[in-house]
Backbone as CSV, one residue per row, in Angstrom:
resi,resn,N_x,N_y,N_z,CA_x,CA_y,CA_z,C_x,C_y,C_z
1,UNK,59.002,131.210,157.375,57.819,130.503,157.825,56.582,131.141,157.199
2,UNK,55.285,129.976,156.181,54.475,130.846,155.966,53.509,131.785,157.240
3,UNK,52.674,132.394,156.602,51.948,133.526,157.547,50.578,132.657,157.391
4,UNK,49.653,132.863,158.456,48.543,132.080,159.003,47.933,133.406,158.374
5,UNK,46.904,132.909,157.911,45.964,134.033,157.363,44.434,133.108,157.434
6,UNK,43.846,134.298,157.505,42.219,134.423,157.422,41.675,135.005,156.482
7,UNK,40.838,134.222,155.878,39.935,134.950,154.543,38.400,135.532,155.182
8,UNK,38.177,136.100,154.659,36.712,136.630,155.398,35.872,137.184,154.273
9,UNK,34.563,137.335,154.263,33.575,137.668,153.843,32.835,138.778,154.622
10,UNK,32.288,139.539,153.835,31.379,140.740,154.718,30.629,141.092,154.195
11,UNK,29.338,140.356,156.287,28.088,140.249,155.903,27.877,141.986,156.623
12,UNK,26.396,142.417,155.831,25.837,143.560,156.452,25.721,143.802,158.056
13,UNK,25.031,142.410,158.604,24.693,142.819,159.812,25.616,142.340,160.956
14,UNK,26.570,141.350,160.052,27.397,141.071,162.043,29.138,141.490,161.134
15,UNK,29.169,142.541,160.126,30.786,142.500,159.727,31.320,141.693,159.454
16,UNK,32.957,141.480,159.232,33.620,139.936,158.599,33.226,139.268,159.256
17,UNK,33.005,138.213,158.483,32.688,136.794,158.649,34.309,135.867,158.285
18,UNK,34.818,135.410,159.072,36.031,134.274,158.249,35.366,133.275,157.531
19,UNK,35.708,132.941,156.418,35.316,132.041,155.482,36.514,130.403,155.413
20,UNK,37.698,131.120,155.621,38.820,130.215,155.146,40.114,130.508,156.203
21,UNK,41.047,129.312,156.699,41.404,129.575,157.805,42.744,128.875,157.308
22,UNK,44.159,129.317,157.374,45.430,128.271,158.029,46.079,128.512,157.001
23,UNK,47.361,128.026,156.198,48.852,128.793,155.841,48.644,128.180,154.591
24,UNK,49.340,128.942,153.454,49.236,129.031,152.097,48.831,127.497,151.703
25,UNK,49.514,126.588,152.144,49.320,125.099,151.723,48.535,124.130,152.681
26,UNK,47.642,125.040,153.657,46.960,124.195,154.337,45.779,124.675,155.002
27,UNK,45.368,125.326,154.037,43.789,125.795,154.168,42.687,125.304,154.491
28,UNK,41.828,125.611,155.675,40.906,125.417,156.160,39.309,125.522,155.935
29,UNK,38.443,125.114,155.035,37.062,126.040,155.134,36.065,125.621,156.145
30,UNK,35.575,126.694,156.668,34.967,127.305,157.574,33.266,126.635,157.376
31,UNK,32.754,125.556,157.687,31.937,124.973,157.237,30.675,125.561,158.020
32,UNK,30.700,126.336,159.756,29.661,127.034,160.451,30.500,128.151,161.113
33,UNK,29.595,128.977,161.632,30.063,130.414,162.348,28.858,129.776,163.544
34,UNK,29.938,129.451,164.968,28.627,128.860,165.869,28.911,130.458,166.791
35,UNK,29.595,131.341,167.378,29.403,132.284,167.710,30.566,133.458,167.559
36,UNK,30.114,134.340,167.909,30.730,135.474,167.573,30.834,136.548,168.901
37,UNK,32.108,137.043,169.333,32.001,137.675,170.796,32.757,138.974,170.928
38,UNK,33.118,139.728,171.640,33.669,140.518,171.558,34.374,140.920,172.875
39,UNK,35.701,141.401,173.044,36.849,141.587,174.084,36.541,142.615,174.130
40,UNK,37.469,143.457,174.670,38.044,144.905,174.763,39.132,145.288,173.660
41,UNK,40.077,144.641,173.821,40.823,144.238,172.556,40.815,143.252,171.461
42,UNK,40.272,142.284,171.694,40.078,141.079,170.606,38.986,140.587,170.592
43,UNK,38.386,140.116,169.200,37.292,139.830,168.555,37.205,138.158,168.405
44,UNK,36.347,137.556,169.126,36.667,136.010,169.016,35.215,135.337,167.960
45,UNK,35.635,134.270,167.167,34.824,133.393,166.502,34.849,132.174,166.882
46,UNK,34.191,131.605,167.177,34.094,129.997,167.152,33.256,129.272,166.094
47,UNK,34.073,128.577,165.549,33.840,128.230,164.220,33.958,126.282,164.171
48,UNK,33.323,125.870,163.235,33.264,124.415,162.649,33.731,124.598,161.425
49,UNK,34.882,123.284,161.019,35.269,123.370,160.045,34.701,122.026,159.343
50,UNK,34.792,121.494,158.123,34.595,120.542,157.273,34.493,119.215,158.045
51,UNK,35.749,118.911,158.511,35.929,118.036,159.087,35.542,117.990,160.897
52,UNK,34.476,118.740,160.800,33.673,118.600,162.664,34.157,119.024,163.440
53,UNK,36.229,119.536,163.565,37.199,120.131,164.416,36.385,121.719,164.625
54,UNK,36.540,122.094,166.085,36.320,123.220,166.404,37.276,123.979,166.787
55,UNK,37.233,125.471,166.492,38.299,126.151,166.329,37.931,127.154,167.088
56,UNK,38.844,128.027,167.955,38.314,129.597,168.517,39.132,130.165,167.598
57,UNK,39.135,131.144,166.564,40.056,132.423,166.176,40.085,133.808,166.459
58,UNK,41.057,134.217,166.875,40.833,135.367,167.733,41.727,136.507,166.766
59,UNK,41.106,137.538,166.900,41.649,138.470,165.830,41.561,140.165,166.789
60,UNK,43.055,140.530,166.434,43.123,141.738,167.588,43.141,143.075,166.986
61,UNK,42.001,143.454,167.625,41.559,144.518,167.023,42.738,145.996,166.528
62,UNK,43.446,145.989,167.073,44.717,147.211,166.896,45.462,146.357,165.616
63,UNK,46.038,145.569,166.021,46.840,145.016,164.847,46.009,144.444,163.004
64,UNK,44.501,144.039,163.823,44.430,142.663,162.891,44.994,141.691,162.905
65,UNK,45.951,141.377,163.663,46.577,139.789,163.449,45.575,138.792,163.945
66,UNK,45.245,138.024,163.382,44.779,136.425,163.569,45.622,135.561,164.480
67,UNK,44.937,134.835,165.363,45.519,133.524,165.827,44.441,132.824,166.141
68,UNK,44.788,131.239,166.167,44.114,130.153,166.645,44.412,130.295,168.613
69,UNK,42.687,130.689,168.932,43.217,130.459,170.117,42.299,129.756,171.085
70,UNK,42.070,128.824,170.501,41.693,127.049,171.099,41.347,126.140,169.256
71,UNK,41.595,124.996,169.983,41.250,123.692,169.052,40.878,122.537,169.437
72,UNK,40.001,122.287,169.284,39.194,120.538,169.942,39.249,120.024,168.029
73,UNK,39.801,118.597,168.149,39.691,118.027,166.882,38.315,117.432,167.083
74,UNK,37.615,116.803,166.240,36.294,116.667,165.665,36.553,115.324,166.602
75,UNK,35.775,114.702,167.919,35.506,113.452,168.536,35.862,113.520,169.728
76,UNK,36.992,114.724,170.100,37.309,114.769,171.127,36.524,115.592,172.637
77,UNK,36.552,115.042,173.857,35.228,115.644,174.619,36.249,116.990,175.254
């Protein structure tokens, strides 16, 4: 099974930024960064992609692993 990966960029003042989101053949770009939060253990983004779908990605701080952890497609309330 491919691996879900996150591409990121790094800005000075808020650290990676994800740029690009989802599995070798089905890549995502990251069209806004609407906020940025922080756990105890995991680091959450909420992000807009191209197509208006909103995404939470949550990335854990010990491991680094990435996951999608919410999705509203672009229309839905």
């Amino acid at each position: 099974m491919p691996q879900f990966t996150v591409e990121c960029e790094h800005d000075p003042e808020r650290g990676e930024i994800p740029v690009r989101f989802g599995w070798p053949d089905r890549m995502r770009r990251i069209a806004e960064l609407i906020d940025r939060w922080e756990g105890d253990e995991d680091i959450y983004f909420r992000i807009r992609t191209e197509d208006d779908s909103t995404y939470i990605l949550r990335r854990k701080r010990v491991s680094g692993a990435w996951q999608i952890h919410f999705f509203r497609r672009a229309g839905e309330s």
